[in-house]
LOROVO-975475 format. One record per residue (C-alpha): x, y, z; residue in three letters; residue number from 1. Coordinates in pm, 1 decimal. Example, Ala and Ser with C-alpha at 12.3 -4.5 7.8 and 13.67 -1.06 7.14 Angstrom:
BEGIN
c1:c2:c3:res:n
1230.0:-450.0:780.0:ala:1 $
1367.0:-106.0:714.0:ser:2 $
This chain:
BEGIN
c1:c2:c3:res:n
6103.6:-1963.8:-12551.4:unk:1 $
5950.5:-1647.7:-12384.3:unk:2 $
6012.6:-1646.2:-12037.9:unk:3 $
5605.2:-1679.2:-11829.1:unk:4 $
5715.4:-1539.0:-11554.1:unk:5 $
5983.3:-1241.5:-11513.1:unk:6 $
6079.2:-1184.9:-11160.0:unk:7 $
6361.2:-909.4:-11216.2:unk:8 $
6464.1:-689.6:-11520.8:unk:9 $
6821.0:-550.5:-11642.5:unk:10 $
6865.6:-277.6:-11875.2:unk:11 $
7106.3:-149.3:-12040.4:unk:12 $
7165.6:117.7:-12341.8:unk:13 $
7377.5:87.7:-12637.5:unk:14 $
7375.1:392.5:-12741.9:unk:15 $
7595.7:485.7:-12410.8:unk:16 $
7953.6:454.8:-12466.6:unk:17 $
8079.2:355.4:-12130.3:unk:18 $
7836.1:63.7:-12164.2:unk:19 $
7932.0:-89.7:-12489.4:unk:20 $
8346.2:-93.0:-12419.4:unk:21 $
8520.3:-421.9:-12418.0:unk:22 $
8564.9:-420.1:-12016.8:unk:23 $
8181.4:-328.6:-11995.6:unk:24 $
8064.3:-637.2:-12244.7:unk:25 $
8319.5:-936.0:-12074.5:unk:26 $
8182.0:-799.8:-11688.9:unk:27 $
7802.5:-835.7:-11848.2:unk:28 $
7917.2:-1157.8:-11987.8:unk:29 $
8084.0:-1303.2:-11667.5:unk:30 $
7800.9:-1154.6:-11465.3:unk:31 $
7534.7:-1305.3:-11638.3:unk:32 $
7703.7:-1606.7:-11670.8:unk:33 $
7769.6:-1632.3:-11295.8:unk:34 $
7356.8:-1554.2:-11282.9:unk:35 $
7295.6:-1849.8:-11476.8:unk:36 $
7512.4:-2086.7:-11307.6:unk:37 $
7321.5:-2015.9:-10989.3:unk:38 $
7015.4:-2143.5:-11140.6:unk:39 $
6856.5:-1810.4:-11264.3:unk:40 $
6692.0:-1836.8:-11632.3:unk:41 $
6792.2:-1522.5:-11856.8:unk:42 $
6679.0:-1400.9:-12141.9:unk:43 $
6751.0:-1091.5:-12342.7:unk:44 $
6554.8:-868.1:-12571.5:unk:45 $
6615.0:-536.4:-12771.4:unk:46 $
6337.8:-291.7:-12840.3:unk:47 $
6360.2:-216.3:-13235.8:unk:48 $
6222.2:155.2:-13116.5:unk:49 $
6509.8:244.3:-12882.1:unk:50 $
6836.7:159.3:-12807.5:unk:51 $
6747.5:-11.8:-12445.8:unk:52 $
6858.1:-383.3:-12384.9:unk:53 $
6663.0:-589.2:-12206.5:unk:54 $
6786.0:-865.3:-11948.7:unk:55 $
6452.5:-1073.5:-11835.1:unk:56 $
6558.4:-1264.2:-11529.1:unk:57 $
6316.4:-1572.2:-11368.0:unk:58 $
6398.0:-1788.8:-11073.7:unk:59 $
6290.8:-2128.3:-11067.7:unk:60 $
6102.2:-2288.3:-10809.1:unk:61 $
6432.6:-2508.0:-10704.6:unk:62 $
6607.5:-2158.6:-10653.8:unk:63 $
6378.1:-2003.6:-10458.5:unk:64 $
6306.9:-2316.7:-10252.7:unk:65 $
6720.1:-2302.8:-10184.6:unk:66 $
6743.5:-1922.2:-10114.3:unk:67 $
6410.5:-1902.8:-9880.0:unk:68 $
6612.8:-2112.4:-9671.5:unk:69 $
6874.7:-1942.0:-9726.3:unk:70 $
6782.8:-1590.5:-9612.7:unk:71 $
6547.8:-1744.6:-9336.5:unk:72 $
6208.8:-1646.7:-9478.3:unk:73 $
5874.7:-1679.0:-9315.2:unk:74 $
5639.3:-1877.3:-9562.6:unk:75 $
5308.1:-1978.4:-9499.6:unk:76 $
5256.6:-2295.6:-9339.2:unk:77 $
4945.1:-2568.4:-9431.3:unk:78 $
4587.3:-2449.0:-9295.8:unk:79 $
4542.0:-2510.4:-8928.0:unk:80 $
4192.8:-2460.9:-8925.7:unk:81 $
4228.4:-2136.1:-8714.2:unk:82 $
3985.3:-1847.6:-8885.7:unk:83 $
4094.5:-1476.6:-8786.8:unk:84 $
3941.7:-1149.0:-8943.5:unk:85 $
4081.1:-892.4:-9092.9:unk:86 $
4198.7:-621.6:-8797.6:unk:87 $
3965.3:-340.1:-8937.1:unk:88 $
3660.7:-615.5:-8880.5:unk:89 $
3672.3:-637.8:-8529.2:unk:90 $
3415.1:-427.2:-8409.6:unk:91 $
3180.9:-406.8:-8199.5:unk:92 $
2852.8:-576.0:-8313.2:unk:93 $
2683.8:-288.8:-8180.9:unk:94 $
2905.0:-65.8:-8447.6:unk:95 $
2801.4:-259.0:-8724.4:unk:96 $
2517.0:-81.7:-8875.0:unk:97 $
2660.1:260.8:-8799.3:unk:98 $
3020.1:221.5:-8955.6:unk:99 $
2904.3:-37.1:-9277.9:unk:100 $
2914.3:286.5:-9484.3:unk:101 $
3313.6:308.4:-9381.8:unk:102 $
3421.5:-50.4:-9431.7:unk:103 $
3583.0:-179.1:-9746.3:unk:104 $
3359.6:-363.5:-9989.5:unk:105 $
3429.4:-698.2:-9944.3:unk:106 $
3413.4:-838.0:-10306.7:unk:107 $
3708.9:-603.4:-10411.7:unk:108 $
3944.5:-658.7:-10089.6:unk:109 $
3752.0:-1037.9:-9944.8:unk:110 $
3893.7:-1111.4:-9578.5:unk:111 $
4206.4:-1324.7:-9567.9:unk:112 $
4243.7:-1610.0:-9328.6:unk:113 $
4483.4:-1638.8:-9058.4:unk:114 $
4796.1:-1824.5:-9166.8:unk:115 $
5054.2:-1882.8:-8951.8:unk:116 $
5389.5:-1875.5:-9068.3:unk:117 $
5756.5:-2015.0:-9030.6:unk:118 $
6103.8:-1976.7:-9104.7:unk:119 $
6099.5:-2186.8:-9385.1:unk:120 $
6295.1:-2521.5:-9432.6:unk:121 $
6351.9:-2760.0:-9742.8:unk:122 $
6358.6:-3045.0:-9475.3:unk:123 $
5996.5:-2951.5:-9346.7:unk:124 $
5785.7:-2880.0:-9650.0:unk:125 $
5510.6:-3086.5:-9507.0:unk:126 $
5446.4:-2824.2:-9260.8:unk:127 $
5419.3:-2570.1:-9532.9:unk:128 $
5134.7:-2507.3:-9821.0:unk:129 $
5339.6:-2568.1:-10124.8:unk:130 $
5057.0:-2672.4:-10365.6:unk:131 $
4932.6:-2305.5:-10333.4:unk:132 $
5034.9:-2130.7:-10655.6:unk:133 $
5098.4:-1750.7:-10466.6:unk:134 $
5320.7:-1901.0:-10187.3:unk:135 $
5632.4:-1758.1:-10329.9:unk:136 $
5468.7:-1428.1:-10360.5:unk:137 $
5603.0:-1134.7:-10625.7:unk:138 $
5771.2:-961.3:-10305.8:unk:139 $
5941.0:-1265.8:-10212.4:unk:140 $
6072.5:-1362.3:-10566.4:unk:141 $
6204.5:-1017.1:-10603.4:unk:142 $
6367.4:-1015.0:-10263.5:unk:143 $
6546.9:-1315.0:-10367.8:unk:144 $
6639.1:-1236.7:-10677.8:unk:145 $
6761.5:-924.5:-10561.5:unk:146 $
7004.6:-1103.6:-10270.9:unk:147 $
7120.1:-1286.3:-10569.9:unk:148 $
7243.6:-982.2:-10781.8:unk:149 $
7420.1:-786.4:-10479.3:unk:150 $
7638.8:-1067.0:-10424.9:unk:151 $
7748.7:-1265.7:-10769.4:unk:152 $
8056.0:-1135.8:-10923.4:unk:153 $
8179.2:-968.8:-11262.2:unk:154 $
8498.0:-1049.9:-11294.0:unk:155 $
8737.9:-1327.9:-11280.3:unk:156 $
8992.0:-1137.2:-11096.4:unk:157 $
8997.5:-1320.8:-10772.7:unk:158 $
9204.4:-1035.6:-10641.4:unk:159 $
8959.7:-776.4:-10659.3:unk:160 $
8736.4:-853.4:-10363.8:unk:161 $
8516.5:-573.3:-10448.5:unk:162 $
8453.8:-710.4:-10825.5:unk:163 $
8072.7:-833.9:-10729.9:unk:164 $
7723.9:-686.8:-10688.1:unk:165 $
7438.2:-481.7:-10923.2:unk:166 $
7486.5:-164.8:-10763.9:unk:167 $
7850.9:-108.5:-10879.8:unk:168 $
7771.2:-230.4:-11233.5:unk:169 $
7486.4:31.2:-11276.8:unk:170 $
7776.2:280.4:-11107.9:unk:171 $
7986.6:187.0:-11410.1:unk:172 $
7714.7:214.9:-11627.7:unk:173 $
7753.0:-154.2:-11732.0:unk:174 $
7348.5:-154.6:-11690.4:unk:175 $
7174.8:151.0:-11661.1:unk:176 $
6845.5:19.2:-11440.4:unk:177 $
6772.5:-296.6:-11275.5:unk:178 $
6445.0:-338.9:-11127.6:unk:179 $
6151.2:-568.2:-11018.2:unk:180 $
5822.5:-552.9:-11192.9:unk:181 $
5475.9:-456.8:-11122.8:unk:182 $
5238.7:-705.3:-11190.8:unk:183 $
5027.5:-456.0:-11434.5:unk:184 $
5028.5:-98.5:-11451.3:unk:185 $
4752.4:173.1:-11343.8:unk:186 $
4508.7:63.2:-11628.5:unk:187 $
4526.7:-284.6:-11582.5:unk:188 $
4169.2:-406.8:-11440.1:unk:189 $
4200.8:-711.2:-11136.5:unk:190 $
4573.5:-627.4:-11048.6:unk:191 $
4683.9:-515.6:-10726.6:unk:192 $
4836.5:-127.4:-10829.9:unk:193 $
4467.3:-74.4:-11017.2:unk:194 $
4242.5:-188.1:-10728.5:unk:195 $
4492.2:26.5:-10426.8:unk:196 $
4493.3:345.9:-10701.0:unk:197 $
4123.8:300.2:-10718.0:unk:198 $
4009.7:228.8:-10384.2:unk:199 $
4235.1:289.6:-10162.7:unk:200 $
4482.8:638.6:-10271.7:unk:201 $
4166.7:743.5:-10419.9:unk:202 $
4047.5:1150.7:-10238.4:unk:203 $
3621.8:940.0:-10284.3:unk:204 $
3793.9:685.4:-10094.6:unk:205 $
3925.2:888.8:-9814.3:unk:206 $
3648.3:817.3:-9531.3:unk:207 $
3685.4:443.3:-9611.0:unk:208 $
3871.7:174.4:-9370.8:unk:209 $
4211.9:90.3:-9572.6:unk:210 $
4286.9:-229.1:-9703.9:unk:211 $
4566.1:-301.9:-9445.0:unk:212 $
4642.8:-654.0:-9593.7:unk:213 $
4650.4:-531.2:-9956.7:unk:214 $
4897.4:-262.3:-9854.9:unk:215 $
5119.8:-486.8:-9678.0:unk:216 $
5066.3:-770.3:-9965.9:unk:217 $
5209.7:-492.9:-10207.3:unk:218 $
5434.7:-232.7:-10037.4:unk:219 $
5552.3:-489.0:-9702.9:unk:220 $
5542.7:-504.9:-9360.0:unk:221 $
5709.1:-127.3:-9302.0:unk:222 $
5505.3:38.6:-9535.9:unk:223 $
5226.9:-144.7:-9392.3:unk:224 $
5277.4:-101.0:-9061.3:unk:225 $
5321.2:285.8:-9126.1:unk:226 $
4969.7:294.0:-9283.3:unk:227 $
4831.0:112.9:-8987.5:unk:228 $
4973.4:377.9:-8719.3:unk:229 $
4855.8:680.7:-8970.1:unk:230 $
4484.6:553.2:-8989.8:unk:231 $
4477.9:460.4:-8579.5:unk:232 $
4599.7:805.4:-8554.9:unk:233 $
4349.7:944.7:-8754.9:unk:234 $
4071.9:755.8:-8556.6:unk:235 $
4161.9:887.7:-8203.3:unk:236 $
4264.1:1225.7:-8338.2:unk:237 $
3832.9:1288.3:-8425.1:unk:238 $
3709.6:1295.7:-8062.0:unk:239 $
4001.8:1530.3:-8003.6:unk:240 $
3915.9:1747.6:-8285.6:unk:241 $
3567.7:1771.9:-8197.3:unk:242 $
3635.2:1871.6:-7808.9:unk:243 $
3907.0:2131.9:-7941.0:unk:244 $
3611.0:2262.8:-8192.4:unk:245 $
3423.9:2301.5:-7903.5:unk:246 $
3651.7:2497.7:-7715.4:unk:247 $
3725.2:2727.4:-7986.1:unk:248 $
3367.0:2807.8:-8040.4:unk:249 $
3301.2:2896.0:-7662.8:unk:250 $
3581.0:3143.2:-7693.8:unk:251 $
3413.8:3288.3:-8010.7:unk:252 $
3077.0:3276.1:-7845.1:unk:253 $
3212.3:3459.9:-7501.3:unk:254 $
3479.0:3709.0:-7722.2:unk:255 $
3256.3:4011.4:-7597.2:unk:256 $
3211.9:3880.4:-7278.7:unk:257 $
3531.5:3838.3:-7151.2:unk:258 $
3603.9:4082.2:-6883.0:unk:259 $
3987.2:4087.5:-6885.1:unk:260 $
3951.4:4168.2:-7268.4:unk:261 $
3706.3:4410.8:-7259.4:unk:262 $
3882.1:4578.9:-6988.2:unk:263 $
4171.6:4597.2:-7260.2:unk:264 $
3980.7:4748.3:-7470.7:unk:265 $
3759.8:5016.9:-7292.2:unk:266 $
4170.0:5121.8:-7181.6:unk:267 $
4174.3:5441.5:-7437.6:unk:268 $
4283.3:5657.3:-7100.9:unk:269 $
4543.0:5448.3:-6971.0:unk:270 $
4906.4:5458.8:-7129.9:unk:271 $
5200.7:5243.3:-7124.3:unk:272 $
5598.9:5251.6:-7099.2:unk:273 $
5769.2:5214.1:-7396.8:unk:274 $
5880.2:4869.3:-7544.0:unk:275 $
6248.2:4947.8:-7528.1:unk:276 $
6443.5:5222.2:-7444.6:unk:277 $
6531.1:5417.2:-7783.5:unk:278 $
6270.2:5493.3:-8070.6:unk:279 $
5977.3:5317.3:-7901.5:unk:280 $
5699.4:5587.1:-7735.1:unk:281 $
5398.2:5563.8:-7500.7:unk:282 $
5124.6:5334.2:-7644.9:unk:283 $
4785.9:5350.4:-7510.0:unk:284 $
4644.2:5026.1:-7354.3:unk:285 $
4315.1:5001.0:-7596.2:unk:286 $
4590.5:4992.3:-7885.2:unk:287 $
4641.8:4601.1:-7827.7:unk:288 $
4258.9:4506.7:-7831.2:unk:289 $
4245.6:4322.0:-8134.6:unk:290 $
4556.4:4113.0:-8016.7:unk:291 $
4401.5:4020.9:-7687.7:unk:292 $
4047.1:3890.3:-7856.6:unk:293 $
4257.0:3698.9:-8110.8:unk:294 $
4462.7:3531.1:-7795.5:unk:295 $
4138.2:3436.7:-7615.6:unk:296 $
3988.6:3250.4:-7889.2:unk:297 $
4230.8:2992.8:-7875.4:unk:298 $
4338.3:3070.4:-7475.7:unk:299 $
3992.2:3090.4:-7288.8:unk:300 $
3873.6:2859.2:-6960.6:unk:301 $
3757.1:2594.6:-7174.0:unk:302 $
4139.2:2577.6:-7313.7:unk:303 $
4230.0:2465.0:-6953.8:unk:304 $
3968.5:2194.2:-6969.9:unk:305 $
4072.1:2037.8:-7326.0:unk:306 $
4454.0:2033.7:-7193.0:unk:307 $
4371.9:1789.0:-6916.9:unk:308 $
4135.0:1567.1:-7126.5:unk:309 $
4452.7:1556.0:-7407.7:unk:310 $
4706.6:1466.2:-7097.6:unk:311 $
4428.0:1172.8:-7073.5:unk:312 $
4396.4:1128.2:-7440.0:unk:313 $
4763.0:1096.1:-7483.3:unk:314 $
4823.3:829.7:-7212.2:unk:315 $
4500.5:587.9:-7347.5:unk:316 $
4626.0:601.2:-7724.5:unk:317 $
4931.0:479.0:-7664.7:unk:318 $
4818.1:178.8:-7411.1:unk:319 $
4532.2:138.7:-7729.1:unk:320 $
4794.4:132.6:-8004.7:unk:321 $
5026.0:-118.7:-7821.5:unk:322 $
4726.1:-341.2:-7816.4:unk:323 $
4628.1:-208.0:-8220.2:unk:324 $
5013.7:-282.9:-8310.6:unk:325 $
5007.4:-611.2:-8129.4:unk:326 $
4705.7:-751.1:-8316.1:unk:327 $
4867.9:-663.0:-8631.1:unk:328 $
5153.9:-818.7:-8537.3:unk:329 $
5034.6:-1114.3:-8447.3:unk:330 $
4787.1:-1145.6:-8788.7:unk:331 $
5054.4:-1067.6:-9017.2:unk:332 $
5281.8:-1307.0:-8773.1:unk:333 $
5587.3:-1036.8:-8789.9:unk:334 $
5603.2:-1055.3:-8402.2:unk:335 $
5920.6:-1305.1:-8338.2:unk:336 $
6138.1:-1089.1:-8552.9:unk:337 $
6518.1:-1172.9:-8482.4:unk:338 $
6808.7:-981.9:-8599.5:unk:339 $
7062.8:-1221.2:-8633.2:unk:340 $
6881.3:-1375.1:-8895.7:unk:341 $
6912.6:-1062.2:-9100.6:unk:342 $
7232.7:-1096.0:-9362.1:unk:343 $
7480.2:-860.8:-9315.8:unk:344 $
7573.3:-644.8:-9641.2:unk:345 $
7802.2:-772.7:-9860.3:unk:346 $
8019.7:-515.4:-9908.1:unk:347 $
8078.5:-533.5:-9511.7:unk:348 $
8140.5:-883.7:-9507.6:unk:349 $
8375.3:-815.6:-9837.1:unk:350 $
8575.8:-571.5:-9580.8:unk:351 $
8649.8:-799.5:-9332.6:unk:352 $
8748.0:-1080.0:-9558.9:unk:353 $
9131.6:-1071.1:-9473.9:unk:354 $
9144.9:-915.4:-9146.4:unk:355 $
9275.1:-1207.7:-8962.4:unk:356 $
9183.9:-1171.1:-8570.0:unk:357 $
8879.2:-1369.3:-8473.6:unk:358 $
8648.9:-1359.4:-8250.8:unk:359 $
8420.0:-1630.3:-8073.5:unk:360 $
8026.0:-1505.2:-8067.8:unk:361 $
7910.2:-1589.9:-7760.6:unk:362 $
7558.5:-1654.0:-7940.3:unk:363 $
7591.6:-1874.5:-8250.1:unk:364 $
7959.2:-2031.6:-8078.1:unk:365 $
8104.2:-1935.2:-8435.2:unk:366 $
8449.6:-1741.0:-8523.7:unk:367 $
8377.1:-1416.1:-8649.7:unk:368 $
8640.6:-1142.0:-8757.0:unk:369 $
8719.4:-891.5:-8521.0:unk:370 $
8633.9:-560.2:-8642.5:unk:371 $
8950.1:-314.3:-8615.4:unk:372 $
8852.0:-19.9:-8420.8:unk:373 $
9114.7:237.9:-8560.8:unk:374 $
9064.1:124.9:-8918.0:unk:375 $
8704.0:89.9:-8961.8:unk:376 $
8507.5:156.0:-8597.3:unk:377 $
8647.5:516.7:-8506.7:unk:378 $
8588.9:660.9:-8837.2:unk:379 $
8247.7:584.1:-8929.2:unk:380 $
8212.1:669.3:-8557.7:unk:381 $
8345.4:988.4:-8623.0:unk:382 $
8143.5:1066.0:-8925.9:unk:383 $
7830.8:951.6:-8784.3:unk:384 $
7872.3:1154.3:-8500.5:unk:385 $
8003.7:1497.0:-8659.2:unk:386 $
7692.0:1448.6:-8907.4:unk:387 $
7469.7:1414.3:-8611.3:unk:388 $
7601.5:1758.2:-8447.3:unk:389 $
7610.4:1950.7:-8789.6:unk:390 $
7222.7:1864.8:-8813.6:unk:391 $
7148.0:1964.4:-8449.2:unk:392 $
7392.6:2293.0:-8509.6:unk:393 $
7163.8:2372.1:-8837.9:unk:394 $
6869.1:2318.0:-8616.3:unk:395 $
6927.1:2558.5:-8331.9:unk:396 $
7072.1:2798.0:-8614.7:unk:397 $
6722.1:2801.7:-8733.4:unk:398 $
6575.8:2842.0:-8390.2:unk:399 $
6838.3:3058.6:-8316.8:unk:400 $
6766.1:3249.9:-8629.5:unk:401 $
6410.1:3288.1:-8585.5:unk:402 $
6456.1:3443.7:-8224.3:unk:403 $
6655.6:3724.4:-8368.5:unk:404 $
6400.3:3767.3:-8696.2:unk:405 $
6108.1:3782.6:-8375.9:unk:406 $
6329.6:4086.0:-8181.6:unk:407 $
6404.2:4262.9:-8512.9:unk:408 $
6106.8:4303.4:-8608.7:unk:409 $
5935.8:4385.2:-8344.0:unk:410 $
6176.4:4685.2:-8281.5:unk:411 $
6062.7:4755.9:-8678.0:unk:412 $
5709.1:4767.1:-8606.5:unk:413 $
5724.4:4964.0:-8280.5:unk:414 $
5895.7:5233.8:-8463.2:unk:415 $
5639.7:5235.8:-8762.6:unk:416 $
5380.8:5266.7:-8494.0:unk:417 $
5508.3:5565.6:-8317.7:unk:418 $
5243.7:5750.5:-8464.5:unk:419 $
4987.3:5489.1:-8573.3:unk:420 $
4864.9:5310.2:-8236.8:unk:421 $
4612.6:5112.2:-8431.8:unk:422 $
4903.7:4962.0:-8671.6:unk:423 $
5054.6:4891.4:-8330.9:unk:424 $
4794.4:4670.8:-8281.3:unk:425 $
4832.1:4428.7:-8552.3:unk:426 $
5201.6:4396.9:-8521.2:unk:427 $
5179.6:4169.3:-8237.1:unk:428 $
4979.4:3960.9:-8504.7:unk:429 $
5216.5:3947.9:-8809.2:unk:430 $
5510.5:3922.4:-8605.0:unk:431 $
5392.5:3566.7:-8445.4:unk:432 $
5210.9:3468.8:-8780.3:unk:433 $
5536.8:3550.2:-8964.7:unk:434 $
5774.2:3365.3:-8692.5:unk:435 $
5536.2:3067.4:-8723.0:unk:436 $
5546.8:3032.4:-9095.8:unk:437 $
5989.1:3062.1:-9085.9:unk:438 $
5913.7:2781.0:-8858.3:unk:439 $
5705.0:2617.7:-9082.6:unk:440 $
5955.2:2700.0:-9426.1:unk:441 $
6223.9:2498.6:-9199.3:unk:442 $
6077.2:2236.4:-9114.2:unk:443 $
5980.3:2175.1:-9417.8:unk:444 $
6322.0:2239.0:-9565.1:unk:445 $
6494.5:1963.2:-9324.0:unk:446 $
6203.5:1725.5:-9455.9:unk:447 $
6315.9:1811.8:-9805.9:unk:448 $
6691.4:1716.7:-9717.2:unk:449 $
6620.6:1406.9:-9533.7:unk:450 $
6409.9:1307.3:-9844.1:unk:451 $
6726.5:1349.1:-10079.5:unk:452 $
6933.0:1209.6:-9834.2:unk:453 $
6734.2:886.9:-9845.9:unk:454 $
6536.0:880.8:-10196.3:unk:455 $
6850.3:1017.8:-10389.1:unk:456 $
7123.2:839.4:-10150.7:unk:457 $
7318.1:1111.4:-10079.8:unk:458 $
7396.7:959.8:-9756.7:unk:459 $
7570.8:664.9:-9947.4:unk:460 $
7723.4:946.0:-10162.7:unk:461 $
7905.5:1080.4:-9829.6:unk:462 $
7954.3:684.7:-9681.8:unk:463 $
8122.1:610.3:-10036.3:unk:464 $
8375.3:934.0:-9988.3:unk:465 $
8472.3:824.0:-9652.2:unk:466 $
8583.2:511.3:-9759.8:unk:467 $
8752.8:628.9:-10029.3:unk:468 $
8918.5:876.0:-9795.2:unk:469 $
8989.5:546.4:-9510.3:unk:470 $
9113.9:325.2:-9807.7:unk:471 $
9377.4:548.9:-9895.4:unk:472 $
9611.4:455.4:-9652.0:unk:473 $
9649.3:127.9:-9824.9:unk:474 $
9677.6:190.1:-10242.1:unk:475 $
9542.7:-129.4:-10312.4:unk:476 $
9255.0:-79.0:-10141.3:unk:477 $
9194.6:237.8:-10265.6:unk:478 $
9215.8:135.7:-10650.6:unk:479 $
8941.6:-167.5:-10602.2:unk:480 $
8706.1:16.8:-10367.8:unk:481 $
8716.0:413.0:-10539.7:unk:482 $
């Protein structure tokens, strides 16, 4: 019987030798046994076209009424009578007419009542809406079913302590993918990816609120949240734009007027020292005119003036987002959160199965392991803090780096100038425009490697060769974990 609903899919390819070996077959069967027996309903499927296998997995509403509890989740609780608007609707009703064009149409993205939620409980479902059909939302299925994978196990060695978890079967190319699904693709009319690609990371679309609670629905809290901050951003950053506008065009509009620059330039008779002391000549003062216009264009009186008003403007968006972040908080009811109630990995908790000293928690009155601090806290100590330093050493290499790019060639240009003085007035110009877009190359270049380090997990890449490195002090250890 075809499965309705599929909360998580498993692939993985026969035509790949490592995955059809005898070892990689009994861990698929053991593992997807293991899935079963926790209540999970599987069922597989080959595409005649390829060589993919197919692993549908669905989770019942018994298991996910067991695991929300489990992991703690905040579900929504019965109606309460208690009507909020969306946080994009409060304005002012004096805004109203002006700012209609800008809001969301309301038939595509309706406004969504204010639920309050609660760390749900199996022995309090009264308090909560189960008859509603979405209160075990896609996001929350596929968290759950996810928690499930990382931790059953593949093998019936109970020796191997490591012998457990999705991520090192797709390691050992047991499966090749595992993944959640979306609930319809770019092209499919009504569902949630169509309507956000549409109307929301659409350029027509760009002067229009965003649907905060449709991003959040789909993406999460984080992703959210990080919208949120980008469009209050946004908002305060157009007065600001329009006063520095305004300061650049009275520096265009006094250019000619500006005594200390035309005094510059009417200098043809006066001449100055050298730049340095070998290869550099007299310049004449009129030879940096076009150098001090560009400079008061963007460093005039009126520059003085929009410096205080952003010291102002700084200070009263971050008061306003604190209030912003606070109402957002409080609608999506991700205001109370606590960290113990976050699981720790598994792998970590694998780790410190047989180290034997215990510890009391002061908090939760329960025995926990004691961590060792020359076996497991100094190193990734060590690593964590050598990593640190390399990236700040890169850093001031680059600064470091541009400083001595700035001095060489300015030493170049003053001796091409020797005999052109009006070349000698543009160098002051490409040197600056030059050092700024070095600047510009790294910082985009350290974006780039924080990307791979996160997208592409080279930082687990590195974690996984330090414990390979730790773990071979014990052989044991080393064989199960590396």
């Amino acid at each position: 019987m075809p499965l309705k609903d599929v909360d998580f899919v498993l692939v993985w390819d026969s035509s790949d030798d490592l995955s059809t070996t005898d070892d990689a077959k009994d861990r698929r069967e053991i593992y997807e046994k293991n899935l079963e027996e926790e209540g999970l309903v599987l069922e597989h499927e080959k595409l005649e076209s390829s060589n993919y296998n197919f692993v549908k997995i669905h989770a019942p509403r018994e298991v996910l009424r067991r695991y929300a509890e489990i992991l703690k989740l905040k579900m929504k609780m019965r109606d309460m009578n208690e009507k909020c608007d969306v946080v994009l609707d409060k304005m002012k009703a004096m805004m109203d007419y002006s700012t209609q064009w800008f809001k969301l149409d309301r038939r595509i993205f309706p406004c969504k009542d204010h639920r309050l939620s609660a760390v749900y409980s199996r022995d309090k479902e009264y308090l909560f809406d189960m008859n509603d059909s979405d209160f075990f939302t896609t996001t929350v299925r596929g968290q759950i079913v996810d928690f499930i994978l990382r931790r059953k196990r593949y093998s019936l060695n109970n020796y191997d302590d490591f012998a457990f978890g999705i991520d090192r079967l797709k390691t050992m190319q047991v499966y090749c993918a595992a993944y959640p699904l979306h609930d319809g693709d770019l092209k499919t009319p009504g569902s949630p990816r169509y309507l956000l690609y549409k109307e929301w990371a659409s350029l027509r679309k760009c002067l229009k609120y965003q649907p905060l609670d449709a991003v959040k629905d789909y993406f999460g809290v984080k992703v959210g949240l990080y919208f949120a901050w980008l469009g209050f951003y946004t908002h305060y950053l157009i007065p600001a734009s329009i006063l520095g506008l305004l300061c650049f065009l009275y520096g265009v509009f006094t250019l000619y007027t500006n005594e200390l620059s035309e005094e510059i330039c009417s200098g043809a008779n006066i001449t100055m020292c050298p730049l340095c002391d070998q290869r550099c000549d007299y310049y004449s003062l009129s030879a940096t005119c076009n150098y001090s216009r560009l400079t008061y264009l963007f460093d005039n009186n009126a520059t003085v003036f929009f410096a205080i008003v952003m010291s102002f403007w700084t200070a009263i968006y971050l008061e306003m987002w604190k209030r912003y972040s606070a109402t957002i908080g409080h609608h999506w009811d991700v205001g109370d959160f606590d960290v113990h109630e976050e699981h720790p990995r598994e792998e970590y908790l694998a780790r410190l199965k047989k180290i034997k000293r215990k510890n009391r928690n002061p908090v939760t009155l329960v025995s926990e392991p004691k961590v060792p601090f020359w076996q497991m806290k100094l190193p990734y100590t060590m690593f964590s803090l050598s990593t640190v330093l390399f990236l700040i050493s890169m850093a001031v290499a680059a600064v470091v780096g541009v400083v001595v790019y700035r001095i060489a060639t300015s030493y170049f240009f003053a001796k091409a100038a020797r005999h052109n003085a009006e070349f000698y007035s543009y160098s002051f110009i490409i040197v600056n425009s030059s050092a700024a877009v070095i600047n510009l190359i790294f910082i985009f270049f350290f974006n780039w490697v924080s990307y791979l380090a996160i997208q592409n997990k080279l930082a687990k890449k590195f974690f996984f060769l330090i414990c390979c490195l730790i773990c071979q002090v014990n052989e044991k250890k080393w064989q199960k974990i590396c």
